[in-house]
C-alpha positions, 0 to 999 in steps of 0.5 A: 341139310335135312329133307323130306317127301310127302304126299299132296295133291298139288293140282299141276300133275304132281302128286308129291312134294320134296322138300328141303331145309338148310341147317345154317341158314334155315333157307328152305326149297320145295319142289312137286314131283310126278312120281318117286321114281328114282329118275324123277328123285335125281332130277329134282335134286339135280335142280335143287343143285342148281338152285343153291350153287352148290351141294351139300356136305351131309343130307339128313332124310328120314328113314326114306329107301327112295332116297338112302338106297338105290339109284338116287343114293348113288347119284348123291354119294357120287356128288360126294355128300354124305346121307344119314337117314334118322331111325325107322319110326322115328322121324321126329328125330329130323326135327329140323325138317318137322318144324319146317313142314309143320309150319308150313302146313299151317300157313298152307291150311290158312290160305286155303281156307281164306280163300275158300280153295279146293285141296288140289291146289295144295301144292301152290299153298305149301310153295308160297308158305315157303317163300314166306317163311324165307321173307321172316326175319330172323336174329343170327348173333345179335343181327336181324336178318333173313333166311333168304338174306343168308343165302343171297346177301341181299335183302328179300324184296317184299314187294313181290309178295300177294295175296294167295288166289287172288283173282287177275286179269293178264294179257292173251293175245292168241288162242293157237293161232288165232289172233285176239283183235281186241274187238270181238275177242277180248285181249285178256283173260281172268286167272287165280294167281298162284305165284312167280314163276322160277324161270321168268320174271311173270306171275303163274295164273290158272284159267278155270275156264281152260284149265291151264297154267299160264305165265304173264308179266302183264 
């Protein structure tokens, strides 16, 4: 397993992004980070953990102190992996990881400039690249596959896959607690969309009139 974190002004309170790539499969995460600070690194990988049902024998970072030194490198080595960082200056070294983020500033690049998007919303970019390029097919010993595939033993469901900033429309009943009559309130709003949410089964739609995320499945 190889990772990495960066710098990007992801527009949901974040400002860095970890990111991580496994070496059998190439199934690769993202996760936005408020801060670097030791707390928020050992969370996130905690998630992370929980995401892909298990931990990894070995984490090749780069030469990062936030991560091979500290608190955080004690949590992992108290979950029994084993850190090798690459050599100070030369994190092309982790190329595994370079080629990953690489590609995925490319396509991030790409959707932002389709749809004419301010940078800030370069985090839900970078997430969807992700996704993506879990979804490309792959060849592992003669065998068309998937990276998701890999991981999951089924087959990705393309259907859930759109096109980046998209403008929708999804169902708000409420303001606080008023109730939208549907009448002289209408019962929806207009969002961009910026994705499926992790922990329901909704789409994660960005008001730019209230400037809030919200998450509907209708």
């Amino acid at each position: 397993m190889t990772s990495d974190s960066g710098t990007v002004n992801v527009g949901n309170g974040a400002l860095y992004c970890l990111t991580l790539v496994d070496r059998a499969t190439r199934y690769s995460w993202i996760y936005p980070l408020k801060s670097l600070h030791h707390d928020s690194l050992k969370s996130t990988f905690q998630q992370w953990m929980i995401d892909c049902g298990g931990c990894p024998s070995r984490l090749y970072p780069d030469f990062d102190p936030k991560i091979l030194d500290g608190p955080t490198a004690n949590f992992l080595c108290d979950k029994n992996i084993i850190l090798r960082g690459a050599p100070t200056g030369r994190q092309n070294q982790n190329g595994l990881m370079e080629r990953a983020w690489e590609t995925a500033t490319n396509m991030a690049r790409a959707f932002i400039t389709d749809m004419q998007m301010p940078k800030n919303f370069w985090y839900w970019a970078l997430r969807q690249s992700i996704q993506v390029m879990n979804y490309i097919p792959c060849t592992v010993f003669g065998i068309s596959t998937t990276p998701h595939e890999l991981v999951y033993g089924i087959k990705p469901d393309l259907r859930i896959l759109f096109r980046l900033f998209s403008t929708g429309y999804f169902r708000k009943l409420r303001d606080s607690s008023v109730h939208r009559s549907g009448i002289g309130t209408s019962t929806s709003m207009q969002g961009i969309a910026l994705g499926r949410c992790c922990k329901t089964d909704g789409m994660i739609f960005y008001s730019p009139h209230s400037k809030e995320l919200y998450v509907s499945s209708d």
